[in-house]
FILO-515490 format. One line per 8 residues: their letters; for each residue x, y, z of C-alpha. Coordinates in Angstrom, 3 decimals. Layout:
// FILO-515490
A) X,Y,Z | ... .
This chain:
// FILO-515490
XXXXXXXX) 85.960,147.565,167.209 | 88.269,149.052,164.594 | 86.669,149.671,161.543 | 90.267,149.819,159.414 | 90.238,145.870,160.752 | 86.778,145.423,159.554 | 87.438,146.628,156.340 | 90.651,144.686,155.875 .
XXXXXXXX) 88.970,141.321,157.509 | 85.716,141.814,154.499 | 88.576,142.702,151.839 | 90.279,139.030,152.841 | 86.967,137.537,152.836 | 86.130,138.673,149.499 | 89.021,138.010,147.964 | 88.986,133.975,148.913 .
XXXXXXXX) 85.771,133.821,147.583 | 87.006,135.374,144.185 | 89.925,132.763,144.046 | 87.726,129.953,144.705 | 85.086,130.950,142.052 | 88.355,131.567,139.926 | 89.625,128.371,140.469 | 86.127,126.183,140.084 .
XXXXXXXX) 85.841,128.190,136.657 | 89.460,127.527,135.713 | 90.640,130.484,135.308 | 94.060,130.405,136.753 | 97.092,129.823,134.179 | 100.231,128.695,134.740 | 103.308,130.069,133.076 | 107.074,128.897,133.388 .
XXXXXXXX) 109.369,131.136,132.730 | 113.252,130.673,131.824 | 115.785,132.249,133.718 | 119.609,131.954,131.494 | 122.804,132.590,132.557 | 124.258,135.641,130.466 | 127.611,134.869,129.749 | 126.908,131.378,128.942 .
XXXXXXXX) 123.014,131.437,127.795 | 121.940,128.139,129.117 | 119.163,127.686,130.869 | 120.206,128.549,134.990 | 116.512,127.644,136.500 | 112.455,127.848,135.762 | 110.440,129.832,137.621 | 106.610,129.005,137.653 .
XXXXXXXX) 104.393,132.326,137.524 | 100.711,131.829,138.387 | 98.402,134.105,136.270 | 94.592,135.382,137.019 | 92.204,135.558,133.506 | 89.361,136.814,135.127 | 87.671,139.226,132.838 | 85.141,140.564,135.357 .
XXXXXXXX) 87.706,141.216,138.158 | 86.898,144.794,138.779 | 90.930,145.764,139.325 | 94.269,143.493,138.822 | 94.778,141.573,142.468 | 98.887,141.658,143.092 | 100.752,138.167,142.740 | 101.599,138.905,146.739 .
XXXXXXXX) 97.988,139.108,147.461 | 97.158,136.665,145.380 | 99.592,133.870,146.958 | 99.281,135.186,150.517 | 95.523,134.916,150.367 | 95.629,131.498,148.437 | 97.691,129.727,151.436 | 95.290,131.427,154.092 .
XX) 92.407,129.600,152.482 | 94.220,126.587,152.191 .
């Protein structure tokens, strides 16, 4: 028994039940975002950015958190 793993096992479990609360209350929002060429300015690709409104989220929860927890939890 580590109790770092514990912790870190009880952090993962709380944060998949945040996202799916989050996501049966709707409150992920999805931004695309354009990425131009600068010598030219068109457009060169889109990139999709996945954004958290949660008002009562007690601290912001990092896009590599987010993601890595959301394809743990399927």
């Amino acid at each position: 028994f580590e109790p770092a793993l514990d912790a870190a096992a009880r952090e993962r479990l709380r944060l998949e039940h945040l996202v799916r609360e989050g996501l049966a209350r709707g409150e992920f929002e999805l931004h695309y975002q354009p990425l131009i060429h600068l010598r030219g300015g068109g457009l060169r690709a889109v990139e999709a950015l996945l954004r958290w409104r949660n008002p009562a989220r007690e601290a912001p929860v990092s896009p590599d958190r987010l993601v890595a927890q959301a394809e743990r939890a399927g």
